[in-house]
C-alpha positions in Angstrom: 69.3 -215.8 196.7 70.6 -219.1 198.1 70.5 -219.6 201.8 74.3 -219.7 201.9 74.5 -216.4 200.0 71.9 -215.0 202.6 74.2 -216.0 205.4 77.5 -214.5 204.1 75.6 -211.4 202.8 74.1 -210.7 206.5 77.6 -211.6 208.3 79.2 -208.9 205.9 76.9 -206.8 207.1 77.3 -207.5 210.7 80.9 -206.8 210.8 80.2 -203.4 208.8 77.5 -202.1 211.3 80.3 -203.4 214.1 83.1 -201.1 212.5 80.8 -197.6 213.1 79.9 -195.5 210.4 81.8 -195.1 206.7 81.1 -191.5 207.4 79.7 -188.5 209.3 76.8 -186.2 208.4 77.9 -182.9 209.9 75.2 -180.0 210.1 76.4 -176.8 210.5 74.3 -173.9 211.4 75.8 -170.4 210.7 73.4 -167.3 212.0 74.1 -164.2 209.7 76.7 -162.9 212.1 78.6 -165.7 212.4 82.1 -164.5 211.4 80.9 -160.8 211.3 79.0 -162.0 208.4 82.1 -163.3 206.4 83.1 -166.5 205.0 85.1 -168.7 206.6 87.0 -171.6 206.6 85.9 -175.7 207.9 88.6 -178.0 208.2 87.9 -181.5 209.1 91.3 -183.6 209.7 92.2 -187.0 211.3 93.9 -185.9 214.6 95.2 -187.8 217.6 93.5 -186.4 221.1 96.8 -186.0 223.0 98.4 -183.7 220.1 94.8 -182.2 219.1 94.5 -180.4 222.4 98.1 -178.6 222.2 97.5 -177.2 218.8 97.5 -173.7 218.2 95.2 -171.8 216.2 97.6 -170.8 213.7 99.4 -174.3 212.9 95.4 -176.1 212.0 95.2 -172.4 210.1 98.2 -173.3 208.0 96.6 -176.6 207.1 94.0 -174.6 204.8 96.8 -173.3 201.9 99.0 -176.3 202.9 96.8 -179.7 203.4 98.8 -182.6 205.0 97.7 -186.7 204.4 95.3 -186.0 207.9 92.8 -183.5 206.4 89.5 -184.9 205.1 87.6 -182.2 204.2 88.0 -178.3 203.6 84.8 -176.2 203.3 83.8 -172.5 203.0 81.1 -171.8 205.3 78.6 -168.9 204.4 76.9 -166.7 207.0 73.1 -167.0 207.5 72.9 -170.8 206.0 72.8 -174.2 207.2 75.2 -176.4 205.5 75.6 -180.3 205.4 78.5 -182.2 204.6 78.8 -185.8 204.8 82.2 -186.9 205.7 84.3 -190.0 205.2 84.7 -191.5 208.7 88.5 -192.8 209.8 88.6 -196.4 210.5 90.2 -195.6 213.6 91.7 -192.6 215.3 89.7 -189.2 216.2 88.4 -186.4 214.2 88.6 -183.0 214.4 86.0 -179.9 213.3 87.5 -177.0 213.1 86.0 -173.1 212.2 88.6 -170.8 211.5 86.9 -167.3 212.9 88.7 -164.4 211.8 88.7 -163.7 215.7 87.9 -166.6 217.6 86.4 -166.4 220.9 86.1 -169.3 222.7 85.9 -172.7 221.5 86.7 -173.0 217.5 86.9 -176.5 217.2 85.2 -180.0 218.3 86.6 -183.6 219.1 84.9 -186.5 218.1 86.1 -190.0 219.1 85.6 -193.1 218.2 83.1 -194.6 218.3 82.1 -191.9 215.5 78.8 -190.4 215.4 76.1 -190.8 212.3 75.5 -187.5 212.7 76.8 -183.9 214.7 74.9 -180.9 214.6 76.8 -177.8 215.1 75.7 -174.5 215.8 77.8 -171.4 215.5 77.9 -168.0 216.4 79.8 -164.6 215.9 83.2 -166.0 216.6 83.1 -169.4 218.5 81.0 -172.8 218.2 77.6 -171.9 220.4 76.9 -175.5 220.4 77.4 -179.2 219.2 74.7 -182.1 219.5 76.0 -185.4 218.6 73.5 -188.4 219.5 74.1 -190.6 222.0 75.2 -194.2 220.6 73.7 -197.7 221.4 75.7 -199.9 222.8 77.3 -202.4 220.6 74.9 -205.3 222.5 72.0 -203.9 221.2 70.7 -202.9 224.4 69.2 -199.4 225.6 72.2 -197.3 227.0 72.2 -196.1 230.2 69.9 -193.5 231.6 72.3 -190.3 232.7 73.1 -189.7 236.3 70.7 -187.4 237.7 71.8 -183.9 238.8 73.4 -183.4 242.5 70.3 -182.0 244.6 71.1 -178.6 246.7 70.1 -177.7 249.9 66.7 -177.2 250.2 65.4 -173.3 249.9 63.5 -171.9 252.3 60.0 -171.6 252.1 58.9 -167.6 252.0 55.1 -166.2 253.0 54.2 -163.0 251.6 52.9 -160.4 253.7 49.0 -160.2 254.5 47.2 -158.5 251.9 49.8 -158.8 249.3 49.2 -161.0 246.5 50.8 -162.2 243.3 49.7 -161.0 239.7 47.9 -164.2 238.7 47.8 -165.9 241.6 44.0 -166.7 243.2 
């Protein structure tokens, strides 16, 4: 490969790794209760933020039998399994991941914004999401990202002395 060909190869490069991913490995972990161990639906859908946290349950339901040009990706997701879909990122805008319970409880669906993730690992339970991991991204730099704020402190508790003679299982 010519050194001029090396060059334009590795710029092309550097502007894709610039843009974010092409797509999204999503995860999903579903216990055999999730759902009260039916199927159910996974719709993943280009959604602005503002509009995405007035929706109701029943309009992102309707998208299932009716897609419009912002959903991606429909799955069916079994009980007792562990799924992975890779999905085909937006070039700009947010997604959205959404579980259509047959009684949702609690939070159904999850937001991702851009910068979009590699990867989002999702773990459901009976009839809402239980959790969602998505790593933490470098910044753009290349340097390390900031360490978290640390956790307010409370007041101090009190220390406590047992009574004489009592002692604690396990304690010498």
């Amino acid at each position: 490969m010519s050194a001029r060909m090396y060059r334009w190869t590795a710029l092309a490069a550097l502007l894709l790794s610039a843009c974010g991913p092409s797509s999204i490995n999503l995860s999903i972990k579903s216990p055999p209760g999730t759902n009260l161990g039916r199927p159910m639906y996974m719709l993943v859908r280009k959604v602005d933020p503002k509009q995405y946290a007035n929706e109701a349950y029943s309009e992102v339901a309707a998208k299932v039998g009716a897609p419009d040009n912002t959903v991606l990706q429909t799955s069916v997701i079994y009980p007792g399994t562990i799924q992975r879909f890779q999905v085909k990122a937006p070039k700009d805008g947010a997604l959205a991941v959404s579980f259509l319970f047959t009684a949702p409880d609690g939070n159904w669906q999850l937001l991702l914004t851009p910068p979009s993730p590699n990867a989002v690992d999702v773990e459901l339970t009976v009839s809402r999401i239980l959790s969602d991991s998505v790593p933490p991204a470098l910044p753009s730099d290349g340097q390390e990202a900031p360490a978290a704020p640390e956790a307010p402190k409370g007041p101090e508790l009190p220390k406590m002395e047992l009574p004489k003679g009592l002692k604690l299982p396990g304690a010498s």
